[in-house]
Structure formats: structure tokens, C-alpha cells
N, C-alpha and C positions, 0 to 999 in steps of 0.2 A: 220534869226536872228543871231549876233553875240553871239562868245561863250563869258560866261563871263570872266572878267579877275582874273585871284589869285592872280598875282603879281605887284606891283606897277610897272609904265613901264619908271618911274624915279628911282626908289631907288633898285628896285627889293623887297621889304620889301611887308608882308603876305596884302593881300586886306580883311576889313571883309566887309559883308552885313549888311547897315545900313536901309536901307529901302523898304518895299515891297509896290507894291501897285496893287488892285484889279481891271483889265482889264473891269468890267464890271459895277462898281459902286464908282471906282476910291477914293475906299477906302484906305488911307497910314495909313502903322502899321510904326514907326520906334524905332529900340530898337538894338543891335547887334549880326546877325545870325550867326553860323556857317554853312558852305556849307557841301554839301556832301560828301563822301569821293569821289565817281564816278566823281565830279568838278572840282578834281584838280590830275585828269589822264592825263598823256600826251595823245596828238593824237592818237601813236599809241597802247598803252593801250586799247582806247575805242574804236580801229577799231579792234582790235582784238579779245574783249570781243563781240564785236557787231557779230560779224559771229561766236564765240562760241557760244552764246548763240541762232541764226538761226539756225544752226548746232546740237540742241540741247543736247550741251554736248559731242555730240559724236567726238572725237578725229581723228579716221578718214575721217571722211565728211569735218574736219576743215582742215586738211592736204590734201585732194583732193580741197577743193574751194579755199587755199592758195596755192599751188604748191608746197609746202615745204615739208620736212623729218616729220616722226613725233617726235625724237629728239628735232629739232626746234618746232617745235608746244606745246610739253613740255616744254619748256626752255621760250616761249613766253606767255603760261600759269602762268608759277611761278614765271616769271618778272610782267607780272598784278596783282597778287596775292601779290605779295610782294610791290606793289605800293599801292594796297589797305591796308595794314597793315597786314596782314594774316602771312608772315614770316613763314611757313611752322606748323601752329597752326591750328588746327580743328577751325572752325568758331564756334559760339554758336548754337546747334542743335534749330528746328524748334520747338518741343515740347519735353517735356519732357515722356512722355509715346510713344512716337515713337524712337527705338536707329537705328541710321544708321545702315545700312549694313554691316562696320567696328564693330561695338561693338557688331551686333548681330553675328558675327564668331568668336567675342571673341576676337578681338584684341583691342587695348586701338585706341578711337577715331585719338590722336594726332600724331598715329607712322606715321611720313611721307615718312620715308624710308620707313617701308614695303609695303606702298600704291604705292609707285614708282617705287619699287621692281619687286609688281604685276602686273603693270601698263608696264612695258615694257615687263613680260614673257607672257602676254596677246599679247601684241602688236606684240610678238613673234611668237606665237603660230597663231593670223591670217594671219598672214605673212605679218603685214602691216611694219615691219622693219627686217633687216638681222641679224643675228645670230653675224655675228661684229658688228651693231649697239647696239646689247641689251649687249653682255659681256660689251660695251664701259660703257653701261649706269648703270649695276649694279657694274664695277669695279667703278664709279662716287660716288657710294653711299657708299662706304665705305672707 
């Protein structure tokens, strides 16, 4: 099945969803939807979301299945992240009696610097980057 389209492929101007209809009883709703925000991911956004999430999060399994630094695998995370609208902002927690891991050590959900902070003396520490790669990356963050 083709992907659908966001863009008019005249005008380039935004495409909405006007009509759905049900594959099995060929039922039509039509009204104007918005799409997903995951819809209007470039390609490679969702081929890279698509093996983080295989990868289950984990940052190095994603830099062994891509060949790449984990630098870049950072850098290709918070370019997805920032296409989905995220902009280096805590996403809205899952429940409210559950606090992330961030809030349960006490630091404020939103700090993205100290998360990337952590995030490279980690990546440090297993040795999945060089000791020049991680100064590069915490001299980056300030």
C-alpha cells in the first residue's frame, strides 16, 4: 500500500483527511481528520524510529544494527524527536503516580541537558564512545 500523502503534489499546501472508509462493511465517515503526528515523518525519521524501537531503546544495539557512531545515533534520535514536536521537552508522563526515573533521582523531568550529559558519561563509561567523542559531546551541551 502506498504511503499516504501530506503534501499537495501541485501546490505543495498541507493535505487533510476527508474521508475514512471501513474495509469490511464499506462503511464512509466523512468529516476532516487530522493525521498522525508519525504521518508526516520524513522516511528517514521512521526507518530510524523503526530499529529504535526493534532495538528496544537501547542506543547501542541501534548504533551496531546502523554501523554508525553513537554520536550520530544521538543526533538521529533528537532529529526524530524534534520532527515529532518533542523539541527537547519531557513528553507527557504515562501516569501520574508513576514519576520517571528523571524525577524519581530528583531531577526535573525536562532537563535535557543533564539527560545527555548522562547519556554520553554512560556511553563512556561502557566504552561504546571515546573519551574525545564524550568531551566533544558535553563541551556541545553548554
Amino acid at each position: 500500500m502506498a504511503k499516504m500523502l501530506s503534501r499537495c503534489p501541485v501546490c505543495e499546501g498541507e493535505l487533510k483527511i476527508t474521508e475514512l472508509n471501513c474495509s469490511r462493511c464499506n462503511t464512509k465517515v466523512q468529516s476532516t481528520f487530522d493525521s498522525c503526528r508519525f504521518c508526516n515523518l520524513p522516511a528517514e525519521h521512521l526507518a530510524f524510529l523503526e530499529v529504535f524501537l526493534r532495538c528496544e531503546g537501547n542506543l547501542s544495539r541501534v548504533e551496531k544494527e546502523l554501523g554508525v557512531s553513537y554520536p550520530t545515533v544521538r543526533n538521529r534520535l533528537t532529529g526524530a524527536l524534534s520532527a515529532l514536536g518533542f523539541n527537547g521537552s519531557a513528553p507527557e508522563p504515562i501516569s501520574a503516580s508513576s514519576p520517571s526515573a528523571d524525577e524519581s533521582a530528583g531531577e526535573p523531568a525536562n532537563e535535557d541537558t543533564s539527560v545527555r550529559r548522562r547519556d554520553a558519561l554512560n556511553a563512556l563509561a561502557r566504552g561504546e564512545i571515546s573519551a574525545d567523542d564524550a568531551a566533544r559531546l558535553l563541551r556541545e551541551l553548554t
